[in-house]
C-alpha positions as CSV (number, residue, x, y, z in Angstrom):
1,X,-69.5,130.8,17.3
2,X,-73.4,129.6,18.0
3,X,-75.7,131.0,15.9
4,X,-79.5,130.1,16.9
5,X,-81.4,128.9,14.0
6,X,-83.1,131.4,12.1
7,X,-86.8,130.8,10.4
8,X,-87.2,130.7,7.2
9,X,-89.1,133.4,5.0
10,X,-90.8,132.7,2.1
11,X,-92.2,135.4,0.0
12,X,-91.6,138.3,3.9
13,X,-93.9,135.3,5.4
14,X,-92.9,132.8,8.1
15,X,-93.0,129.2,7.2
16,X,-92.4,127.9,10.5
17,X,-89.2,126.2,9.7
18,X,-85.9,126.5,11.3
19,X,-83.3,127.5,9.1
20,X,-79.6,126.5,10.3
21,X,-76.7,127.8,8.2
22,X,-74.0,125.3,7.4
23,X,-70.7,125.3,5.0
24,X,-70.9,123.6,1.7
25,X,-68.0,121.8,3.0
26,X,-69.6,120.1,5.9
27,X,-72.3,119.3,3.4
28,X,-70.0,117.6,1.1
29,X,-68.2,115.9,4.3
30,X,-71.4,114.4,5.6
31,X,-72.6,113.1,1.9
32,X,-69.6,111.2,1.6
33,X,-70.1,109.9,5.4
34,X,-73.2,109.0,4.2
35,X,-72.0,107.0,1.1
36,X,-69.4,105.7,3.5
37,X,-72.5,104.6,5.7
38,X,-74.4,102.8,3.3
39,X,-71.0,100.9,1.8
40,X,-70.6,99.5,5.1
41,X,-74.5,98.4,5.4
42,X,-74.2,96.6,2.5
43,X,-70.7,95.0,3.3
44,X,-72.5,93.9,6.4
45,X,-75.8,92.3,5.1
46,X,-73.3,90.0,2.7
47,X,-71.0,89.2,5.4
48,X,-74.1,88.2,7.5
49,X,-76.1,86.4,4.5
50,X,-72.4,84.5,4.3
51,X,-72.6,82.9,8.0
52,X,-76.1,82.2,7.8
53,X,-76.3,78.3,6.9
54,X,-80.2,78.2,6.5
55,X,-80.0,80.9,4.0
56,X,-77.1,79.4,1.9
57,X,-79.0,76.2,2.1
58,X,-82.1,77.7,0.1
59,X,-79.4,79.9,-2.2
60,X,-78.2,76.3,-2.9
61,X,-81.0,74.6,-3.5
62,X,-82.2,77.6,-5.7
63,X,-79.1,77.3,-7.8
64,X,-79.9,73.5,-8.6
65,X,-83.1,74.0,-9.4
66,X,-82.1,76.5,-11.9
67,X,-79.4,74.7,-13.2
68,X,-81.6,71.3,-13.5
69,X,-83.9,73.5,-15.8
70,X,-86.9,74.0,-13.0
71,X,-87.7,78.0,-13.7
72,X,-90.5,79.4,-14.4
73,X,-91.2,82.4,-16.5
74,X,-91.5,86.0,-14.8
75,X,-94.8,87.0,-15.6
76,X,-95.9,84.0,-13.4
77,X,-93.8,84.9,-10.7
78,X,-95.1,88.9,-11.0
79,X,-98.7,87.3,-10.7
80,X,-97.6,85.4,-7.9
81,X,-96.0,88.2,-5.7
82,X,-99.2,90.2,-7.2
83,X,-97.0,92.6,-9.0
84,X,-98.4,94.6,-12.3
Protein backbone atom coordinates (compact mmCIF):
# COMPACT_ATOMS: atom_id res chain seq x y z
CA UNK A 1 0.00 0.00 0.00
CA UNK A 2 1.60 3.58 -1.35
CA UNK A 3 0.48 6.32 0.38
CA UNK A 4 1.77 9.82 -1.23
CA UNK A 5 3.25 12.03 1.28
CA UNK A 6 0.97 14.28 2.87
CA UNK A 7 1.99 18.10 3.89
CA UNK A 8 2.20 19.02 7.02
CA UNK A 9 -0.23 21.51 8.86
CA UNK A 10 0.71 23.57 11.39
CA UNK A 11 -1.87 25.69 13.24
CA UNK A 12 -4.84 24.80 9.52
CA UNK A 13 -1.66 26.38 7.60
CA UNK A 14 0.69 24.71 5.18
CA UNK A 15 4.33 24.53 6.06
CA UNK A 16 5.54 23.25 2.90
CA UNK A 17 6.81 20.05 4.24
CA UNK A 18 6.15 16.61 3.17
CA UNK A 19 4.90 14.51 5.86
CA UNK A 20 5.46 10.54 5.23
CA UNK A 21 3.89 8.24 7.83
CA UNK A 22 6.05 5.43 9.11
CA UNK A 23 5.69 2.62 11.96
CA UNK A 24 7.44 3.22 15.18
CA UNK A 25 8.89 -0.08 14.46
CA UNK A 26 10.79 0.77 11.37
CA UNK A 27 11.89 3.77 13.38
CA UNK A 28 13.32 1.74 16.00
CA UNK A 29 14.76 -0.77 13.13
CA UNK A 30 16.59 1.99 11.38
CA UNK A 31 18.04 3.58 14.76
CA UNK A 32 19.65 0.55 15.64
CA UNK A 33 20.94 0.21 11.77
CA UNK A 34 22.17 3.41 12.45
CA UNK A 35 24.12 2.45 15.73
CA UNK A 36 25.10 -0.64 13.84
CA UNK A 37 26.49 1.89 11.18
CA UNK A 38 28.49 4.03 13.15
CA UNK A 39 30.05 0.66 15.25
CA UNK A 40 31.34 -0.39 12.02
CA UNK A 41 32.83 3.22 11.11
CA UNK A 42 34.70 3.21 14.01
CA UNK A 43 35.80 -0.51 13.90
CA UNK A 44 37.14 0.63 10.51
CA UNK A 45 39.03 3.86 11.23
CA UNK A 46 41.08 1.54 14.02
CA UNK A 47 41.66 -1.19 11.76
CA UNK A 48 42.97 1.34 9.16
CA UNK A 49 45.02 3.63 11.86
CA UNK A 50 46.45 -0.16 12.68
CA UNK A 51 47.98 -0.80 8.95
CA UNK A 52 49.13 2.55 8.63
CA UNK A 53 53.03 2.45 9.44
CA UNK A 54 53.57 6.31 9.20
CA UNK A 55 50.93 6.85 11.68
CA UNK A 56 52.04 4.24 14.26
CA UNK A 57 55.49 5.68 13.72
CA UNK A 58 54.35 9.23 15.25
CA UNK A 59 51.91 7.24 17.88
CA UNK A 60 55.35 5.77 18.87
CA UNK A 61 57.41 8.41 18.92
CA UNK A 62 54.52 10.32 20.90
CA UNK A 63 54.52 7.61 23.48
CA UNK A 64 58.43 8.03 24.22
CA UNK A 65 58.23 11.42 24.43
CA UNK A 66 55.70 11.07 27.10
CA UNK A 67 57.23 8.44 28.77
CA UNK A 68 60.80 10.27 28.72
CA UNK A 69 58.90 13.20 30.61
CA UNK A 70 58.78 15.67 27.35
CA UNK A 71 54.82 17.03 27.91
CA UNK A 72 53.85 20.09 28.04
CA UNK A 73 50.98 21.50 29.99
CA UNK A 74 47.32 21.89 28.25
CA UNK A 75 46.74 25.37 28.46
CA UNK A 76 49.81 25.76 26.13
CA UNK A 77 48.65 23.36 23.84
CA UNK A 78 44.88 25.07 23.92
CA UNK A 79 46.80 28.37 23.05
CA UNK A 80 48.56 26.60 20.41
CA UNK A 81 45.55 25.03 18.53
CA UNK A 82 43.91 28.57 19.42
CA UNK A 83 41.39 26.99 21.62
CA UNK A 84 39.58 29.19 24.61
Amino acid sequence: MNKAPTTSKRRGKETGIDVVPVPVSLLHKMSEMADAFEAFQEELEDYLLSEDAAFLARMRRARTHHLEGETHPLDELKHKLCIE
